[in-house]
N, C-alpha and C positions, 0 to 999 in steps of 0.2 A: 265111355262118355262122349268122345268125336263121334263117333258114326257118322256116315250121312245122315239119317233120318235124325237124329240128335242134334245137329251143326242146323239142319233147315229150321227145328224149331227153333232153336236160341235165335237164329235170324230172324223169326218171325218174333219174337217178343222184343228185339229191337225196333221192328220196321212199328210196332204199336206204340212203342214207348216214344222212336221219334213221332208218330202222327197225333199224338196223345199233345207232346211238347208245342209241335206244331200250330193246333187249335187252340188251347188253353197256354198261348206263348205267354209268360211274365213281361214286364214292361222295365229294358233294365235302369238303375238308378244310381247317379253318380253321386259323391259326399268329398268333402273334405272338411275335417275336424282335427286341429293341432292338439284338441285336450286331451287325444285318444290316447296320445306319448305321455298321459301324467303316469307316473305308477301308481298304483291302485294298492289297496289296503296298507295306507300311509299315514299317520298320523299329521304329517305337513297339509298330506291333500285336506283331509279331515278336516283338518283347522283354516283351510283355504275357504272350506264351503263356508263354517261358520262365518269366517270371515266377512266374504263377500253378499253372503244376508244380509249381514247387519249394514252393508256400505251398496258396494257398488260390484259388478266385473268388472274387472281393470282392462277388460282390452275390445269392450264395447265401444269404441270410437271411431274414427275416421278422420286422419289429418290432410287437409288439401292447400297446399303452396299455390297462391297466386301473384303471378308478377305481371308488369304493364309492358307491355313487348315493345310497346311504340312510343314510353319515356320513362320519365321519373317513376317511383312507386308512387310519393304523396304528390298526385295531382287529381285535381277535385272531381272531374269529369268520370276516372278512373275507378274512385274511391267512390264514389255514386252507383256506379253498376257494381262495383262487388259489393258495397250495401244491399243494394237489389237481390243481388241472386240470393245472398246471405239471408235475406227476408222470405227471398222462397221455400228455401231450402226448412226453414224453421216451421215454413204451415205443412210442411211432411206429414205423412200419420206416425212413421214408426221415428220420427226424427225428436230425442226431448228436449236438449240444445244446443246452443250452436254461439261459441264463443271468439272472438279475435278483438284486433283493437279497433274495429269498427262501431261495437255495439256494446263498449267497456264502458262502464260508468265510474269515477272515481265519487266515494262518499266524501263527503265534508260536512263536520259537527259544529256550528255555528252559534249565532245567538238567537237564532230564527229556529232551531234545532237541528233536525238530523236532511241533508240536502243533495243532490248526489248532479255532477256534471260529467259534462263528455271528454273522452280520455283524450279522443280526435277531433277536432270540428271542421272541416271541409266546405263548410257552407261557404265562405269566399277565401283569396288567397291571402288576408291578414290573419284571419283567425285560425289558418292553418298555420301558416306559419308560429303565431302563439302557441298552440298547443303540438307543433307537433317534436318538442323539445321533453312534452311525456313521456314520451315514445324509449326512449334511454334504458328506462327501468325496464323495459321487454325485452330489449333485445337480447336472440335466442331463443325466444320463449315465441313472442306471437310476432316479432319481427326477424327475420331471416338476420345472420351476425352477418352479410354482405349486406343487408339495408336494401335488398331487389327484390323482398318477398314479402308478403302478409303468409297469417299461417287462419286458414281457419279448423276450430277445432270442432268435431263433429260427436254430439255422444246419440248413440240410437239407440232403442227399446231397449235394454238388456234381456242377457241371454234370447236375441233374436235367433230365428232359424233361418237356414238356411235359403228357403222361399223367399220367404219377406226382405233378407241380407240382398238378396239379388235384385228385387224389385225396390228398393230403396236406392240400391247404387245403381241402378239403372236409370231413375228418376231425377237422382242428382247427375249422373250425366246429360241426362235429355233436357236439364237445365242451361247449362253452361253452353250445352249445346245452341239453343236458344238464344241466351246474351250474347255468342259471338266470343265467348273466351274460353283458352285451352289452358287448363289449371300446369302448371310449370310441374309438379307434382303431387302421387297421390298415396297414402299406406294406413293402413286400416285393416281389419276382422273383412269385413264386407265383401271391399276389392279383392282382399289375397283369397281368400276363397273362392270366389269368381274366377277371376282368373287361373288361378291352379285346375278346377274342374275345368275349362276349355282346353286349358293345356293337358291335363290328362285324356280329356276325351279324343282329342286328336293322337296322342301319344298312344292309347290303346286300339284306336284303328289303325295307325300305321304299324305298329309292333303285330297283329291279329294277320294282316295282309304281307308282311314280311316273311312272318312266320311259316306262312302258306308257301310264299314262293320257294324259302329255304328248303322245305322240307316235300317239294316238286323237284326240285337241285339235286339234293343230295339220295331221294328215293329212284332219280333216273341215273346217277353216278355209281351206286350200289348195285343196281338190280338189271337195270339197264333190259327192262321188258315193260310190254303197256302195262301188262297188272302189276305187276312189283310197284308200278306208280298207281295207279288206280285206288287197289285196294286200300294199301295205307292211306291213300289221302282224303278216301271213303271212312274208313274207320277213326280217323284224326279229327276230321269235322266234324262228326256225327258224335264222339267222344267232348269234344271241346263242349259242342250245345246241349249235351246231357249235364255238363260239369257245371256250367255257368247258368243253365236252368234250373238246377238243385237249389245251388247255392241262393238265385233269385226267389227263387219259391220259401227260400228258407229266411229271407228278406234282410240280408247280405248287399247291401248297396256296393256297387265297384269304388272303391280310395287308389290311393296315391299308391299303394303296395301291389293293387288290381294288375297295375300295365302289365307285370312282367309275367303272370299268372297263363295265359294265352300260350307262350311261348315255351314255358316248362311243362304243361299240359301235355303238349306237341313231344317235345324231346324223350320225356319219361314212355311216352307211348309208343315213339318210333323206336325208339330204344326194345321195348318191348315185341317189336314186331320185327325186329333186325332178327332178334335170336331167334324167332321161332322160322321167317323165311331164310333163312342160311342153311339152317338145316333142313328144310324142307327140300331146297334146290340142291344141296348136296346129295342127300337119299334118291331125289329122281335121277339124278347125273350118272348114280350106281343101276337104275333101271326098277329101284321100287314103282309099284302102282300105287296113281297118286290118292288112291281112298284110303290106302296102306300108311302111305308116308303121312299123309296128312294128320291118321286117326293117332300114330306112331310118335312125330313129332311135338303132340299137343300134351299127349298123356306123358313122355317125356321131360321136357322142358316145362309143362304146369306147375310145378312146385318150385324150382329156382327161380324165375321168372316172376311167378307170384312174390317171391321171400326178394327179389330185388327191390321190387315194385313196393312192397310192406316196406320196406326199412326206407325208401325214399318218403312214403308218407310219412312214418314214424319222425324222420327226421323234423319233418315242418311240423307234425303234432306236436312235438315236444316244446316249441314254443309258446304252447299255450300256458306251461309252467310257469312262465316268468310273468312279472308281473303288470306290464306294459299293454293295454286293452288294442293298441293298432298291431301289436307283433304279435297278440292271442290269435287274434280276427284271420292274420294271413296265415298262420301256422296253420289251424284248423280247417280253413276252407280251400288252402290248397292241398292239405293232406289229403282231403275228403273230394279233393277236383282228381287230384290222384288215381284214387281207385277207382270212382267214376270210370276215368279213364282205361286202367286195366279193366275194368265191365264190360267195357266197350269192345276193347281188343279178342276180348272172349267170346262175346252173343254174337260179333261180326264178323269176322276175320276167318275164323274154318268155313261158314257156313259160304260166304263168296269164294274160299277157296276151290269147294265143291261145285258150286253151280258156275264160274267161269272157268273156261277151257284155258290151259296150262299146258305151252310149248314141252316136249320131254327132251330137244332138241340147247333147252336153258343151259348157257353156262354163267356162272359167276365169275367178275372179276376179283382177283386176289389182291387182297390192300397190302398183306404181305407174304413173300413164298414162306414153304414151311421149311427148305433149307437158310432160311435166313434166321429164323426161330431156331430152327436144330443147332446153330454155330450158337446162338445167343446163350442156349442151357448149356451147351457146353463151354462157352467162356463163364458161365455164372459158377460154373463146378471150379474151374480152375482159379479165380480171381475169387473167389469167396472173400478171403478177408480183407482186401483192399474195396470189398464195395461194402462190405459190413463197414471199416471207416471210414468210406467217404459216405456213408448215410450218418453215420454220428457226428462227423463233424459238421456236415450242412448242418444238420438239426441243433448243434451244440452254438454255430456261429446266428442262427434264428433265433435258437432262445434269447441269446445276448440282443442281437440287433431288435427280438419285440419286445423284451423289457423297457427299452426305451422310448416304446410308443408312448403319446401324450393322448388322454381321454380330453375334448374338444367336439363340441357340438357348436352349431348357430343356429339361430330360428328358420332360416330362408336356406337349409342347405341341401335341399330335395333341388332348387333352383340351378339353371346356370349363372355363371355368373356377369353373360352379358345381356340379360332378361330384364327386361322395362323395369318391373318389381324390386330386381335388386338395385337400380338404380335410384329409383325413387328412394327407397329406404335409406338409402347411402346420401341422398340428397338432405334427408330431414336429421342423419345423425350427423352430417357434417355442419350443418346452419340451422338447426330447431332442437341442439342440444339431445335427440335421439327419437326413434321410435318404439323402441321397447318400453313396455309398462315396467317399471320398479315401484313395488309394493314394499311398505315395512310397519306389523304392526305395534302399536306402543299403548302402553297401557302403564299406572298407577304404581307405584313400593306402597310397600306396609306401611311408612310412614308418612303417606300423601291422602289428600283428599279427591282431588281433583287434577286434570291434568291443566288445568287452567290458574293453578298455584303458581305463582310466581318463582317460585324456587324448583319446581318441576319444570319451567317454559323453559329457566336459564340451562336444566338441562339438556333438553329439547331442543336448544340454541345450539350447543356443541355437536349435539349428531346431526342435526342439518350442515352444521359447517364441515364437516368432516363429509357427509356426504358429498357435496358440493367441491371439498377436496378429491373424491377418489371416482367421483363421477362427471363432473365437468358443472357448468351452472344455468342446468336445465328449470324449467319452473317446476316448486316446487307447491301442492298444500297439503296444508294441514293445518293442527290446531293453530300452534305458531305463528304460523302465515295469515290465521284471521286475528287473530290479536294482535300482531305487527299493523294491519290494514285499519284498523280501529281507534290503534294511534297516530297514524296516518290522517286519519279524518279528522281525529280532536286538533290535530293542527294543521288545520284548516288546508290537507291536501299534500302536504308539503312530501318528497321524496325523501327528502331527508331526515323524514320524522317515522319512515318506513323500519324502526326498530322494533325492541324491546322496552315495550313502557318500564317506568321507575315502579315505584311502590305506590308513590302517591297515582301518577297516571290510573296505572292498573285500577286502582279502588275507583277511579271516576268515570272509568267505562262501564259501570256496573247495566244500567239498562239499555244502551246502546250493543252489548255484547248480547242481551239477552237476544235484542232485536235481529241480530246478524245471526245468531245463531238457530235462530228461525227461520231465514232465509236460507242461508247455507252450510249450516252446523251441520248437518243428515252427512254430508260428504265425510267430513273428515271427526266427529267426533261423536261418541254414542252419548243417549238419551240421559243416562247416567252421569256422562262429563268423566267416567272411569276408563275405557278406552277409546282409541283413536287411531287416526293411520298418516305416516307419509308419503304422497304418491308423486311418481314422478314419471319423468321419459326419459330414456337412456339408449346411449350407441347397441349395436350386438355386437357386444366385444369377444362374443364365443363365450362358451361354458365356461373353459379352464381360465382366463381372464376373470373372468364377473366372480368365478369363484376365489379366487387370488382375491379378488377386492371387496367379497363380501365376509370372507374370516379376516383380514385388515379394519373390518369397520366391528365386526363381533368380537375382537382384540381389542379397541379403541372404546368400547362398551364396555366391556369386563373391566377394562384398567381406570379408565376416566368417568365413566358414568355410575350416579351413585343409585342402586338398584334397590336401594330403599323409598326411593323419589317415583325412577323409572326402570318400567321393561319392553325390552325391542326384541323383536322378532319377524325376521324375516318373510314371506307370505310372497302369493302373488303367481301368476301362471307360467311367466319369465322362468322363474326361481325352481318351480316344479317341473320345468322343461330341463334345466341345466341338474336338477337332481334324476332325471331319468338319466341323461347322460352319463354321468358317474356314476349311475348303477350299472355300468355295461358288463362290470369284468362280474357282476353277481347273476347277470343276467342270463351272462353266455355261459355260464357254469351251471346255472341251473337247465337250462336247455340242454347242454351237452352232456350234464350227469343222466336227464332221464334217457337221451338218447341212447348215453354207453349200456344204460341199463337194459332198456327194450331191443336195444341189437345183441347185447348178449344173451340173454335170456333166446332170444331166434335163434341165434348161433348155437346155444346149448344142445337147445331141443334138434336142433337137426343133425348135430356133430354128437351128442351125449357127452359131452366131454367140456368141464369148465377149462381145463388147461386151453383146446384152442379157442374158447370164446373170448382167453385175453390174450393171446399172442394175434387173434386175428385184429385186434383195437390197436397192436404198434406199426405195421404198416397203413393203419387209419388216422392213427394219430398223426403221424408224420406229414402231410399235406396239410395238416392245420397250423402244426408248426411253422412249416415252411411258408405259409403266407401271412402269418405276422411279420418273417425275413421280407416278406415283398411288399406290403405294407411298409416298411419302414424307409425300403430302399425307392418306393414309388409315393413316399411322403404325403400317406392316406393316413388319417388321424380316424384316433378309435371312437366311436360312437355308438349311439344305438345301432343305425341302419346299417352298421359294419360289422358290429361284435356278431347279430345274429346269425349272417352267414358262416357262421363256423360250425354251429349247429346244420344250417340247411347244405352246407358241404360237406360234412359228415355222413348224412342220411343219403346224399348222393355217391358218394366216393367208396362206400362201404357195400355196393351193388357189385362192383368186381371182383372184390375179395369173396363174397357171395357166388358167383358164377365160378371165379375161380376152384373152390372147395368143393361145391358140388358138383364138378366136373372131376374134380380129385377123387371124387368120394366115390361118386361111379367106379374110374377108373380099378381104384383099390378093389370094390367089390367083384370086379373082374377077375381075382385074383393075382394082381400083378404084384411087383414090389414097390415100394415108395420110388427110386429113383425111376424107374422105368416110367411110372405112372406121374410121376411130378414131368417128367419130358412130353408123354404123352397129353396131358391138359396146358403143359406151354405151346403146344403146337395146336391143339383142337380149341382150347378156348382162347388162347390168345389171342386169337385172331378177329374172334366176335367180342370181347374187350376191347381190342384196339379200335375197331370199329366202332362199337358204343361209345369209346371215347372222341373218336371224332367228330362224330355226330350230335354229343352232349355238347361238347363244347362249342361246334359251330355255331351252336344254338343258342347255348349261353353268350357268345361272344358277339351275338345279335345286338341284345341288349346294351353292348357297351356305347353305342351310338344313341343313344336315350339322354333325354335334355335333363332325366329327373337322377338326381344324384343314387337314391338308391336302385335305383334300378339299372344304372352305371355304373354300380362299383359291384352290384351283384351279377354282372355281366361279365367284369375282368377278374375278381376275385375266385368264385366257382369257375370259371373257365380254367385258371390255373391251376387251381387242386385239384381238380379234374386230370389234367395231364400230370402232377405231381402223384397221384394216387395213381396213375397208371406204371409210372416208374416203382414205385413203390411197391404195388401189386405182381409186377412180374420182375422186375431184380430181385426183391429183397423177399417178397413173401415164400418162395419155394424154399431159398436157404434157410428161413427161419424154422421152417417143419423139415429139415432135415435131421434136426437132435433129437425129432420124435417116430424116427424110422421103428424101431422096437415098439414101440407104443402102437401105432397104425397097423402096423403087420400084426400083432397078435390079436385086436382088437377085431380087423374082416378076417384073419383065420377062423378065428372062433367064431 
């Protein structure tokens, strides 16, 4: 299948495929979407859509902190131009509106009838001083709890896209721009996506350019000739822009998972190219001819190299199992950037080998002698059971040390944590009572009419206070909160009338409530008066937190609330983000079950034997163990973007035991015996193992300098399993097939 004439063509259906790419280049396209983390086919999600039909998206907003840099907050001058921008900001196209206590009006029910005044009046310095003693009941809410902020609250189009997200918050910047003021703080849908996509985009060209140099680094440390560099970094790029033109053409926008895609591209294919030119320079060093070696090497090594490269993809395919639509997206399209890759390595790589001239004079430097390997198997023969227990007990004291991992997520933890964004956020959960959406919806008992019965609000009163116990006392609406405002008015304003009307009250708001609820009933109550929602803003207290204090408040339901009145249910994107999270251990189970599956099932077919397709899974498994131990001991908390790596290290770590075996498998059919032949693939493949793991890892350990968390923790996480599977692989895996000396001998005799 090498030949030369064979090797020119496959070159030649590359050199069209890249000019093909070239001309009809895609245009690539960046996203960033938090909903992609909801799990899918969920009953919660399901109920989320309904939900948010009937209302609102809870996290269609934008909160901007303004403070007066150069005095007080309430000074008149001040509060005039943030009226201003406030006014601009509202004749927006995608803006619907725009709330603070500039543009609040309090009702008042009169004898004149229904009448409404300003919450603030600014007009001069008496009548601010009068009113600005309103101000009490906000604060937290649209007054910062230090009193040095306004809060304006921002609601745009819902479900806007992306496009328009951008050109809205661009707009609103080029306002303030304009007036001369720098908002003290900003946190929003809008912003964080904006900003995320700059930061990614920059992140993916410096990870793309790094990637390059590393593996000019490590292709002139290895091979140390021009072509040894050349070719591979011919084949690596030309691989890369087949991988991420597929993907584009297949309309695949780059996310927040994208950055590190470049970089594993690279590795899995230098990887690929390690095995084939080691061997290649070895057989010319012995004085084969290089159309010999070449055609010799390819037809050789084709089938391991392939089955490494397959269980690498399989790895990341296997994430499409689970149920999370951004761990689908990357599992699939790196799996598929993968082979791409190996493509590449194949239509390009003989056919340059062939038409560039090739020193015979090459030598290779040795990463390790083979007398140093030689003492290794021979200390592995003698020591056998003292490393069989010290692999059980590291693995015994990981199990212990990961059971006590905590599942913990937060909204912003792709972020550093000294990044503008997480500061802002932290600015509005420490003084504006939070920025997270808290959704909860409530609806009717069997024995209620409406949630607007008086003996439904009283209960309605307790799960607000309760909330407001376990969340802090952010603003809250809802039904409640407009019938509280309603008798607010009937007395004539007063703050202190900001309750629970009586019975009689209740009965005398009858058409003044109709009126409100015409105005702003759509928010918090349906058309029916049968359901409704409480919506709030809250700290990101992390998953394992919010979850701690949302079965505290599902306790305090169950026990104190009477469920023939009312029913509360949780809801909301917040809510659906922290339930991805504590799916991780079903997540990473299902990824890893199909994984063990599809590596077995490989394993079978090329060994025929299920006995080693699971003895070869316990020095696999063992590197996943051990970085739960590091995990714990490097106080990384379990998550989505963590749990999956133990799949996509699997699918990588499991490439050595790969080369290992069929390099064994050779051996044996040579007719040797087990021992003889387990020494002789420690010595001949060791070495290009070892090597692959250097190189894997330096690659991975790229990425640990990456601002984006996962892409940081799958940087240090697979780098060490990576060197944990290679201890694994040549300590422990030869002694494991040594109880199967009888089995392997009779199996190539025959």
């Amino acid at each position: 299948m090498f030949q030369k004439s064979t090797a020119y063509s496959l070159l030649a259906v590359a050199a069209i495929l890249s000019i093909l790419l070239i001309i009809f280049r895609p245009l690539p396209q960046f996203n960033y979407n938090f909903e992609t983390f909801f799990p899918q086919n969920d009953t919660d999600l399901d109920f989320y859509n309904s939900f948010k039909s009937q209302f609102e998206n809870d996290n269609d907003y934008l909160l901007i902190a303004l403070s007066n840099s150069e005095d007080e907050l309430l000074k008149p001058d001040f509060l005039e131009k943030a009226n201003r921008i406030q006014s601009q900001i509202q004749k927006l196209e995608k803006v619907d509106t725009v709330i603070s206590i500039l543009n609040l009006r309090q009702p008042v029910i009169g004898v004149f009838g229904l009448t409404y005044r300003k919450l603030l009046d600014w007009s001069d310095e008496k009548s601010l001083a009068n009113t600005s003693s309103n101000l009490n009941q906000y604060r937290s809410q649209l007054i910062s709890k230090d009193g040095n902020a306004l809060l304006l609250l921002i609601k745009n189009e819902q479900n806007i896209s992306k496009v328009a997200g951008d050109e809205l918050y661009g707009s609103i910047k080029e306002l303030f721009s304009q007036f001369e003021i720098e908002p003290l703080a900003i946190a929003g849908k809008i912003q964080t996506q904006g900003d995320f996509i700059v930061l990614m985009q920059n992140e993916f060209g410096l990870f793309f350019g790094c990637s390059i140099l590393l593996m000019v680094f490590l292709l002139i440390i290895i091979f140390r000739s021009w072509w040894g560099v050349v070719i591979p970094l011919v084949v690596l790029l030309i691989g890369v822009a087949w991988a991420f033109g597929l993907l584009l053409y297949l309309g695949k926008p780059f996310d927040v998972m994208s950055i590190m895609q470049p970089t594993i591209f690279m590795i899995v294919g230098l990887s690929a190219l390690i095995h084939f030119f080691t061997h290649l320079t070895k057989k010319l060093k012995t004085g084969v001819n290089k159309g010999d070696a070449i055609t010799a090497i390819y037809k050789e090594l084709l089938m391991p190299v392939w089955l490494t490269v397959l269980t690498t993809s399989l790895g990341f395919v296997s994430l499409y199992f689970t149920t999370i639509p951004a761990l689908q997206d990357f599992g699939w399209t790196t799996g598929l950037g993968v082979l791409v890759i190996f493509l590449a390595v194949i239509l390009i790589s003989p056919g340059l080998l062939f038409l560039i001239p090739i020193a015979k004079s090459y030598s290779i430097p040795k990463v390790e002698q083979p007398d140093i390997l030689h003492r290794l198997f021979a200390w592995q023969l003698k020591k056998r059971k003292s490393i069989y227990l010290s692999f059980l007990g590291i693995t015994m004291l990981c199990v212990f040390l990961g059971s006590k991992l905590e599942i913990n997520g937060y909204l912003l933890d792709n972020l550093p944590l000294d990044h503008p964004i997480q500061k802002d956020f932290e600015y509005f959960d420490e003084q504006f009572g939070g920025s997270n959406p808290l959704e909860i919806s409530v609806s009717i008992g069997p024995k209620a009419i409406s949630l607007l019965d008086l003996e439904v609000l009283k209960e309605l009163e307790k799960v607000e206070a309760k909330i407001h116990e376990l969340f802090g006392d952010s603003k809250i609406i809802s039904p409640l909160i407009l019938i509280k405002s309603i008798n607010q008015a009937q007395n004539q304003g007063d703050p202190k009338a900001f309750t629970l009307p009586s019975s009689g009250q209740r009965q005398r708001m009858g058409r003044w409530l109709d009126k409100a609820l015409e105005l702003n009933g759509k928010q918090v109550l349906s058309k029916d008066r049968k359901t409704g929602r409480i919506s709030s803003r809250v700290p990101d207290l992390g998953s394992l937190k919010m979850s701690e204090l949302r079965d505290e408040l599902n306790d305090f339901v169950n026990n104190k609330i009477d469920s023939d009145l009312l029913k509360v249910r949780w809801t909301g994107t917040a809510y659906l983000i922290d339930k991805g999270h504590k799916s991780v251990t079903k997540q990473m189970a299902k990824g890893l079950g199909v994984a063990f599956l599809l590596v077995g099932i490989i394993v079978g077919f090329l060994f025929r034997s299920w006995r080693i397709s699971f003895l070869l899974l316990i020095p696999n498994l063992i590197p996943l163990i051990w970085m739960l131990g590091l995990m714990y001991l490097l106080d990384i908390e379990f998550k989505l973007t963590t749990a999956i790596l133990f799949t996509v290290a699997f699918g990588i770590a499991v490439d050595d035991s790969i080369h290992f075996m069929s390099r064994l498998k050779h051996e044996l059919s040579l007719g040797k015996n087990l021992i003889y032949a387990l020494k002789r693939t420690c010595l001949e493949a060791g070495k290009a193992i070892a090597l692959t793991t250097v190189v894997l890892t330096t690659g991975f350990g790229l990425l640990i300098f990456s601002q984006f968390g996962v892409t940081h923790f799958t940087g240090l996480l697979i780098s060490a399993s990576l060197i944990f599977a290679l201890l694994a692989d040549m300590l422990l895996l030869p002694l494991l097939l040594l109880p199967l000396k009888k089995m392997w001998e009779q199996k190539f005799n025959k």
